[in-house]
N, C-alpha and C positions, 0 to 999 in steps of 0.2 A: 586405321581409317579415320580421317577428319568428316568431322562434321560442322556441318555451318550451317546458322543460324543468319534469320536478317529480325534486324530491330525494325520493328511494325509502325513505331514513329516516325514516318517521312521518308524510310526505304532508306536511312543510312547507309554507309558501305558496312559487307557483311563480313561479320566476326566468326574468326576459323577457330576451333577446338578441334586438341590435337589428343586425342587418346594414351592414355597412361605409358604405352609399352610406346607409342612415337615420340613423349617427352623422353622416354630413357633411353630412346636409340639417341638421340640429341645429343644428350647429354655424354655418349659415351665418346663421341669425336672432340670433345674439349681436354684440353691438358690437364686439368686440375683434377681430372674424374680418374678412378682404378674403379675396375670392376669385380668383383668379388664373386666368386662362386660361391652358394653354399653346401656344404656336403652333411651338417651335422646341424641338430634342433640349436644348438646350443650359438651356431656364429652367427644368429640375427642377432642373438642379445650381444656378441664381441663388436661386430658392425654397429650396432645403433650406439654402443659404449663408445666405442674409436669418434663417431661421427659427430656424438654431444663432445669428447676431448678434445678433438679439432677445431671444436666451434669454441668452447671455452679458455683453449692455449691460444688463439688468437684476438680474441678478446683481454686478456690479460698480459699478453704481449705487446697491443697498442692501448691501453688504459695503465700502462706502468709510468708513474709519475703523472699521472694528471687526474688518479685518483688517491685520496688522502690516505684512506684506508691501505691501499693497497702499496705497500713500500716494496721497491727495487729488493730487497733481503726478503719481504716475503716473496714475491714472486720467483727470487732466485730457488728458493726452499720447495716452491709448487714445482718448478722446472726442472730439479736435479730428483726431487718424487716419481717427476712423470719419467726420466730416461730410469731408474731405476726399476719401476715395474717392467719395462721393457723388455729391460738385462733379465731380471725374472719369468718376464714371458718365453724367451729365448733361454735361458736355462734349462726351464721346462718340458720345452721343445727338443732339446738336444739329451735333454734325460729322456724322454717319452723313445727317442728314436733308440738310444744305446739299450734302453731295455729290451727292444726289439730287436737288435741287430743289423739297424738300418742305417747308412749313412746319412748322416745329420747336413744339409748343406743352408746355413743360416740369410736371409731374406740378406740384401745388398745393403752395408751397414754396419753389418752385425758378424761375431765371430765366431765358430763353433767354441764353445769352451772348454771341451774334453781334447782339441787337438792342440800341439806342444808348437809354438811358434819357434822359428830364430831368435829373437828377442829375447823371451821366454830362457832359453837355453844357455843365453848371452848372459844375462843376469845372477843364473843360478853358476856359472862357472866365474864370475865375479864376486859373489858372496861367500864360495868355500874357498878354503888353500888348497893350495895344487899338490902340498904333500905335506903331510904334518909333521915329517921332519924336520922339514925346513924354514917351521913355524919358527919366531924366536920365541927363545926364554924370557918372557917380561918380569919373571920371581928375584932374579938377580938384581 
């Protein structure tokens, strides 16, 4: 429900306020918005964490070189931190699920890490011999 207000000096035009739950329906028809369920006490505090990291990776992504302190190597160092927590979070996730015996299916991005890619498989038949007979003798 809006409420409106009129300024009592000279009958202005009158100022709409839009109730809490109207700014967040607003809010949810813009692009830049996800909306979050929470299920657990604990994802206010992941949400308000995500929500200050967003605000402060973007700030340090346009303040890289036009602040002194803040050199391209450090911010490269904050930025390979922040995807590493990530990896960690998502590790986490895919341990929490195998403990369970639950199929782990990792947010769009991201990989399960307990499941064996082609790649993967591609490399490990690239680092052994195919038969160790046919290794050579390098003693001669």
């Amino acid at each position: 429900m809006a409420e409106k207000s009129s300024n009592d000096k000279g009958g202005k035009k009158e100022l709409e306020r839009k109730s809490w739950q109207d700014r967040k329906l607003d809010k949810v028809n813009r692009d830049d918005i996800d909306v979050i369920s929470r299920k657990t006490r604990d994802q206010s505090d992941f949400i308000s964490i995500l929500n200050s990291h967003d605000h402060v990776l973007y700030q340090l992504r346009m303040n890289m070189g036009h602040n002194r302190n803040l050199t391209f190597e450090k911010a490269q160092e904050f930025l390979e931190r922040s995807r590493q927590i990530r990896e960690e979070i998502n590790l986490l996730n895919a341990e929490m699920c195998q403990l369970m015996k639950w199929n782990y299916t990792p947010p769009r991005g991201f990989s399960n890490p307990f499941v064996k890619t082609e790649d993967d498989e591609v490399k490990r038949t690239k680092n052994k011999p195919e038969d160790s007979s046919k290794a050579k003798d390098v003693s001669t």
